[in-house]
C-alpha positions, 0 to 999 in steps of 0.5 A: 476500543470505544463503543459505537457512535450513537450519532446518524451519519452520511455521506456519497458512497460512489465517486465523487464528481458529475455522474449518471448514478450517485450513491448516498448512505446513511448509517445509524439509529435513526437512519430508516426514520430519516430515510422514510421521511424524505420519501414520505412512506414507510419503505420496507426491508430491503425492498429496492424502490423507485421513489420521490425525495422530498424535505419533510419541511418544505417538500420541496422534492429534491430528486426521484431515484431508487431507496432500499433500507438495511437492517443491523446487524445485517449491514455493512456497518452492523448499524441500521443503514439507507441508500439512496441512488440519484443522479450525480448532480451538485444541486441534487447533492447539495439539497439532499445534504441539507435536508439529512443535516435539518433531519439531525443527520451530520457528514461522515469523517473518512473511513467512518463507516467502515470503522462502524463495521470493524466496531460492530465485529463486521470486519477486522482490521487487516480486512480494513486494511485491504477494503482501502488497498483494493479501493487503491488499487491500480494493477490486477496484482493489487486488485487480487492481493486486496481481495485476498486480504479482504476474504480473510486470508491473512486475519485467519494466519494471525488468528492461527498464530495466535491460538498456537501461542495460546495453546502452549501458554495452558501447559507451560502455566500449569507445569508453572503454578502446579508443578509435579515433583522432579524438575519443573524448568525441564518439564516445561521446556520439555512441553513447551519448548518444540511448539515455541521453536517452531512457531518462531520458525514458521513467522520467519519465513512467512516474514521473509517471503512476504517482502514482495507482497509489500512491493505489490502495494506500495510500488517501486521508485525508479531515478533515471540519472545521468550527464546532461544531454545522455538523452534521460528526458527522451527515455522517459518520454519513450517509456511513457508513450508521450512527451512528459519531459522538454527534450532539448539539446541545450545542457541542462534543460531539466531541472526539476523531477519529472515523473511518469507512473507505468505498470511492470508486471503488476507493479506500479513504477514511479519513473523519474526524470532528474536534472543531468549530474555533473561534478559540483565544480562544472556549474555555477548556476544556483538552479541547476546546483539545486537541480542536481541536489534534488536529482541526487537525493532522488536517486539516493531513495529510489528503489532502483537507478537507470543510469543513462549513458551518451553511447555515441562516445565510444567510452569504455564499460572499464573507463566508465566504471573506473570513475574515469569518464570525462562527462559521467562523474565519480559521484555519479557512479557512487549512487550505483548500486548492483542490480541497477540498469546501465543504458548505453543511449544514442545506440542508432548512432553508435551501432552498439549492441549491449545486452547482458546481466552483470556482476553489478549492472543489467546493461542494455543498448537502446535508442531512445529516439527511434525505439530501438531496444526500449522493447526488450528493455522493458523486458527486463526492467519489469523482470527486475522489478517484479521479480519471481512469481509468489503464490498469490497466498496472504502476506504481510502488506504493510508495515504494521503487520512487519512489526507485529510479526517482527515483535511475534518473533522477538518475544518467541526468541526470548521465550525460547531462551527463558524456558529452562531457567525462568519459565514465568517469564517465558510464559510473559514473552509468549503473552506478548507474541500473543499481544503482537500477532493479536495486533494484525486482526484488531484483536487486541491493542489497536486503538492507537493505530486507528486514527492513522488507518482511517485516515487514509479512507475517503469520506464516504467509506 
């Protein structure tokens, strides 16, 4: 990891935009003489003050509004840093930009400041990583799970993991380099053996329970499908409480993906309106072919499927899941998979009353017209969604943390299996384990993952 920048740099902490209140940080060595500069005195440390900012050239005054000044290590960046907290103004922006930039400042990239704090040790990287979640957050569940992360929660599991793997590697190197007389592969396995296996134990289900954690950040995509005409756009203009989607009784009014985004318990959904699927053969029109080709395609990544069904036909449930419906295709129903909704639409004009949990469907009948049943389908769409409650304790969150885990337990197998008859490559697998879970902090190797981290930030974080 390269050491600090000794460059100055700044950039609007707060929202961007026309605002009452912005804030702007510097951060960096010369930063308090910057700072001091543009309101003419010498400020004091952390002392809040309501002051006048001029440039230092032409003293032409640029805004007046509150200047307060940190000292490293005892920053956000561990760097010598300045606030300044004027209006939200463009023409106040822009003259501040300009006098920081003749003063020798230059603009932030994203995320540099917070990848000053993770250099200056004021942070690690899972704690990043949740600095970014929790400024994306759109759902309390994200907010609480970001914050969680952000207190040390899953930094301090790593770091534990790591410091187990490290405790056995002192044993097992030593029964290697000065072995006692007798059966040195037996000793060590004898040693070290246990404390790998339960380790190893112990990174498998905290893998396995952290899948939902992962569904809590990053949201589910659900594809409404369907015929023409089974009433998809009247649906998703039912859930989203307005008209997102053109509803028209003319087939095949949709033809590109409409989208809508709904919180379901905690979980952000993106809700998708495709194009009405029928057989290939029924259309000759190249808009609507690539219409279906995109609805299918959306429906093939979602998460999970809304199948939207014209009701008011009187089809069979066994007529439609044979294939046999004349307006729901074979192909239509091959993108169902079990778990998936079944909506027997139009429920006002067929009087249905389907609500049940099948082997392979949840089925309901709503009215997507009058509102009938789209309550309790909710309901369930959101226990389908957000599933069983977990603790609420850390979690693997993204994918990098995934593999390292997933590395941590493919190293601690090997190592397993190795301990008895080559115990020096054992002890080379636990170092790896070691390696991996080291990865999750920032503790070791992770330059090459920073560039896509901060990436994500926004300028001014």
């Amino acid at each position: 990891m390269t050491g600090p920048s000794t460059d100055t740099i700044f950039a609007r902490a707060s929202g961007a935009g026309k605002a009452g209140v912005a804030v702007f940080r510097l951060s960096g060595p010369e930063s308090h003489r910057i700072a001091n500069a543009l309101v003419g005195k010498r400020i004091k440390i952390r002392d809040l003050k309501l002051v006048t900012l001029s440039d230092p050239e032409s003293r032409e005054v640029i805004d007046r509004g509150l200047a307060i000044l940190f000292e490293g290590p005892a920053s956000y960046t561990g760097e010598d840093v300045a606030e300044f907290h004027l209006h939200g103004a463009k023409a106040v922006e822009a003259s501040l930009y300009e006098s920081l930039l003749r003063a020798g400042a230059r603009p932030a990239d994203a995320g540099e400041f917070t990848l000053r704090a993770l250099k200056h040790g004021k942070l690690d990287l899972a704690q990043a990583e949740a600095l970014a979640d929790l400024i994306d957050a759109e759902t309390t569940l994200q907010k609480m799970q970001a914050l969680g992360q952000l207190d040390g929660g899953l930094s301090g599991l790593a770091e534990g993991w790591r410091a187990q793997i490290l405790s056995v590697l002192a044993p097992l190197e030593a029964d290697i380099d000065f072995p006692d007389e007798g059966d040195v592969p037996a000793a060590v396995a004898a040693r070290a053996g246990p404390a790998i296996h339960q380790l190893k134990d112990e990174l498998t289900t905290f893998l396995l329970k952290s899948g939902r954690a992962r569904t809590i950040r990053e949201g589910v995509s659900i594809a409404i499908i369907g015929p023409p005409n089974a009433g998809k756009s009247s649906l998703i203009n039912a859930l989203a409480g307005s008209a997102v989607a053109i509803v028209n009784d003319m087939p095949g009014t949709t033809r590109d993906i409409v989208e809508t985004r709904l919180n379901l318990g905690g979980i952000v959904a993106t809700i998708a309106d495709t194009a009405g699927l029928r057989a290939a053969r029924e259309t000759t029109d190249v808009i609507e072919r690539e219409g279906m080709a995109r609805a299918t395609a959306r429906a093939e990544a979602a998460n999970l499927r809304i199948l939207v069904v014209d009701g008011s036909r009187n089809v069979s449930r066994e007529t439609l899941l044979a294939g046999n419906d004349p307006d729901v295709s074979r192909e239509t129903m091959a993108l169902m998979q079990p778990g998936d909704f079944l909506l027997w639409n139009k429920a006002d004009i067929a009087g249905m009353a389907v609500s049940s949990d099948t082997a392979d469907f949840h089925e309901h009948a709503v009215s997507a017209k009058t509102g009938d049943g789209i309550a309790e389908f909710v309901t369930a769409l959101t226990t389908g969604v957000a599933g069983t409650q977990d603790d609420g304790g850390p979690a693997l969150t993204r994918a990098r943390h995934q593999k390292a885990v997933e590395d941590a337990i493919e190293a601690l197998s090997r190592a397993e299996a190795r301990i008895e008859r080559a115990p020096e490559l054992a002890a080379e697998d636990a170092r790896l384990a070691a390696r991996a879970l080291g990865g999750i902090t920032g503790a070791v190797g992770v330059e090459d993952v920073l560039g896509e981290i901060f990436s994500s930030f926004c300028i001014g974080k």
